[in-house]
N, C-alpha and C positions, 0 to 999 in steps of 0.2 A: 588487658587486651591491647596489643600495640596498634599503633596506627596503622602499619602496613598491610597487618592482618585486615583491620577492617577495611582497608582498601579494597581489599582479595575476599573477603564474607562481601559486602557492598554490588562488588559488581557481577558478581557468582547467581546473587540474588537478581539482581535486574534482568540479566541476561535471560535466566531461566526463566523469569515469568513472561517476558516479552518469546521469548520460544515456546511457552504453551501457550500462548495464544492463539496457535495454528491451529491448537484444536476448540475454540470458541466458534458457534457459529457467524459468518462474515456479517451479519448483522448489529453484532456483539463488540467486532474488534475495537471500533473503535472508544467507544465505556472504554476497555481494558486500557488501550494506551494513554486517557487521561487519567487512569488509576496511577499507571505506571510512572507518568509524570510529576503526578504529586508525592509518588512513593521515591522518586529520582530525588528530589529536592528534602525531602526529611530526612533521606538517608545521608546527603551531603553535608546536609546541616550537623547530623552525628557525626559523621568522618572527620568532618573538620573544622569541628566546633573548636577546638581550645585555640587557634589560632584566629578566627572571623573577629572584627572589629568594622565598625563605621559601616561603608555603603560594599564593604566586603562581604556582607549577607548578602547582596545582590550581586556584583562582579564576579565575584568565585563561585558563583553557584549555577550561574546561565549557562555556561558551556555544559554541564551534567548534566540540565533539565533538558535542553535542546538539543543534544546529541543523543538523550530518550526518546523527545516528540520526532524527529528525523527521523531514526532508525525507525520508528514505529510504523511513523506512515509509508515510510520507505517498504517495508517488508507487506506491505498490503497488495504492491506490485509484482513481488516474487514468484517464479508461475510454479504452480500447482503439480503440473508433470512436463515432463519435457520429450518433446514424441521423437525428437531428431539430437544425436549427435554424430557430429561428422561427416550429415549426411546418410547415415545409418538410422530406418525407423528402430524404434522400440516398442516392445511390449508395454501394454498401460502398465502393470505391476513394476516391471524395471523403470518403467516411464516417472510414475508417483515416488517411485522410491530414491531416485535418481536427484529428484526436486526436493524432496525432504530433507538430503545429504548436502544440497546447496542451503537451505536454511539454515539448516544446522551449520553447518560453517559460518554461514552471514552472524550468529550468535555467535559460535562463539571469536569472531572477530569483532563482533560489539562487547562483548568482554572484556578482551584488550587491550582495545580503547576505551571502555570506560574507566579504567585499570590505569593508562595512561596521563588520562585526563585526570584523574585526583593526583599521581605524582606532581603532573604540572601546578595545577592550581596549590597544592602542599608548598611547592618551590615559590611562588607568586605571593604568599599570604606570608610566608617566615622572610622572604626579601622586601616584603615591607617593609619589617623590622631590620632587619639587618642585611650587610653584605653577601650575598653567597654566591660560588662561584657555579653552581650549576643555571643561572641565571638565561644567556645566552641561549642553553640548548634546550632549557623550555621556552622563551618567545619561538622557538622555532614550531616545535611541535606542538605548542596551543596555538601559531600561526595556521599548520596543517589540520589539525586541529577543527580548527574553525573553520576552515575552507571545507573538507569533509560534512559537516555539519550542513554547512550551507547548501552543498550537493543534494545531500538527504533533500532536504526540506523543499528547494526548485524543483528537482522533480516530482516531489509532489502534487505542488502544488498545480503543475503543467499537465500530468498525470489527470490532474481531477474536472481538466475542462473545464476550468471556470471562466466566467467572464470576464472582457477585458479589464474591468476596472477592480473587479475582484482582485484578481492576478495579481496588477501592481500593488494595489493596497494590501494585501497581505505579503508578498515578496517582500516589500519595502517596511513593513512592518515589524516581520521576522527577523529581516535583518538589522534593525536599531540596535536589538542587543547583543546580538553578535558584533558588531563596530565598536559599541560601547566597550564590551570586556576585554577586545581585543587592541583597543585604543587604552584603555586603563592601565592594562596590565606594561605596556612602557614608560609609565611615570611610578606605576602602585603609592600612589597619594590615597590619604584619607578621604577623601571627595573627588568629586567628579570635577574636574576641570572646565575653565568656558572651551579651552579650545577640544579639549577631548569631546564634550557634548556638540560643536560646531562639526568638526571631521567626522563624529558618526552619523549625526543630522545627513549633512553632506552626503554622503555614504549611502544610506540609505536610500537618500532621493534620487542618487543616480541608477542604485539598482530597481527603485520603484519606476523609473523612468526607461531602464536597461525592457523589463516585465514588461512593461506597457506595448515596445516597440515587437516583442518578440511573441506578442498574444496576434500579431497580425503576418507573423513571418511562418512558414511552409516546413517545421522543422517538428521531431519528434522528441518527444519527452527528455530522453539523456540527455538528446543534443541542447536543447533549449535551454537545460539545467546547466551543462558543461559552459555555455557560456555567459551566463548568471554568473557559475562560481569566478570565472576568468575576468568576469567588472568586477568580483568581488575582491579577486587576488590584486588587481592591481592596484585601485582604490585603496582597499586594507594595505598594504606593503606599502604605499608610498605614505600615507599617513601615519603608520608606525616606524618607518627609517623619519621622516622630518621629526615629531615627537620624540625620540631617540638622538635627534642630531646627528644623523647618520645619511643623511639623503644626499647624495651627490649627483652629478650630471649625467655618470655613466650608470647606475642603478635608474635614474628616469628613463633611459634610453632603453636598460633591458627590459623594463615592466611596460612599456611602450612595444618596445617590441612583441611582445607576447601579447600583446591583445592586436594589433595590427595581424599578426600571423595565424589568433583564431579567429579573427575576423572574415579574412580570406580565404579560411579554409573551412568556415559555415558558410559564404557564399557559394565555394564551390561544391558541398556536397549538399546544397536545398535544391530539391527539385521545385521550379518554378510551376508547373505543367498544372 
């Protein structure tokens, strides 16, 4: 069985089961998605076993287990029917059936990327060992990658009303190892680095700190999350262009920019009232 195959059997399988979950009762779903979790993670560990060495049982394998718990909790938000498009009601039948066709697409774009995400991490664990030139275009998409991830998981956890200090401590939580693998994977050393384990620290604490200010701010779910992910894009990308040697004045200036511009432009669409 080649690896690419079980890329493609791996993610076939995830997909599908986090897609019958729709029909567990909402009671249920969430057992299902810690099954799925722990089924995320054995099954990575098969895929890409001949390659995992050192703390690579751990760094190669966080982005597949978290882009399962994500997507999972993420799909708990999906609605059920959808009674308006365009302004047009619907019938509840076309309505439910409507909302079904959008699940099923949300799978199978989790497919894809999970599909993706073993390419990348494939590319991460053989450039450990050696040269290759597909290097480049994976940081990028384990970069996107991970900010996706992070999307999932913010809205979630904004979704679930928690308290304020809940909020941070799990925001800031979750993201440890999303910084972690995503700070790793620009040196892929045998161990974790002091400065790789300091920038994720870092990292985390600003998005635990990002969480904390926006559990008292007037904004709804996506939006809360959207700019979670936007401390997480800039933070992540400046700490992986320095790590890389790559950070210069006008890459400060544009990740700077980008948070400046959604900055002000969750200011301007929170209703104060």
């Amino acid at each position: 069985m080649t690896k690419r195959f079980k890329f493609v059997l791996a993610s076939g399988l995830m997909a599908l089961l986090l897609w019958a979950m729709q029909f567990v009762v909402p009671e249920h779903r969430l057992q299902v998605i810690i099954v799925a979790v722990v089924l995320s993670y054995l099954l990575s560990v098969w895929v890409l076993f001949e390659d995992l060495k050192g703390v690579e049982w751990i760094t190669i394998i966080i982005l597949p287990v978290f882009y399962t718990l994500g997507a999972g909790l993420f799909s708990l938000f999906l609605p059920e029917s959808v009674p308006r498009i365009l302004g047009q009601r619907l019938e509840a039948d076309v309505a439910r059936l409507v909302a079904s066709l959008i699940r099923a697409l949300f799978w199978v774009g989790f497919g894809l990327g999970y599909y993706a995400i073993y390419l990348t991490e494939n590319i991460f664990s053989v450039a450990a060992i050696r040269t290759i030139q597909l290097l480049r275009a994976a940081h990028a998409v384990g970069f996107l990658l991970t900010l996706l991830v992070g999307l999932f998981l913010f809205h979630a956890l904004v979704s679930f009303k928690l308290p304020f200090w809940a909020l941070s401590l799990l925001a800031g939580g979750m993201s440890l190892p999303l910084f972690l693998q995503g700070n790793w994977s620009m040196q892929l050393k045998e161990g974790l680095s002091r400065r790789v384990w300091l920038y994720s620290l870092v990292g985390a604490l600003i998005v635990a700190e990002a969480a904390l200010a926006l559990a008292f701010w007037p904004v709804e779910g996506l939006t809360a999350a959207l700019m979670l992910v936007t401390v997480m894009y800039v933070v992540l990308g400046l700490s992986q262009q320095y790590l890389s040697g790559r950070l210069f004045k006008n890459q400060m200036n544009e990740y700077v920019a980008v948070a400046v511009m959604v900055l002000l432009a969750s200011f301007y669409i929170t209703s104060w009232r």
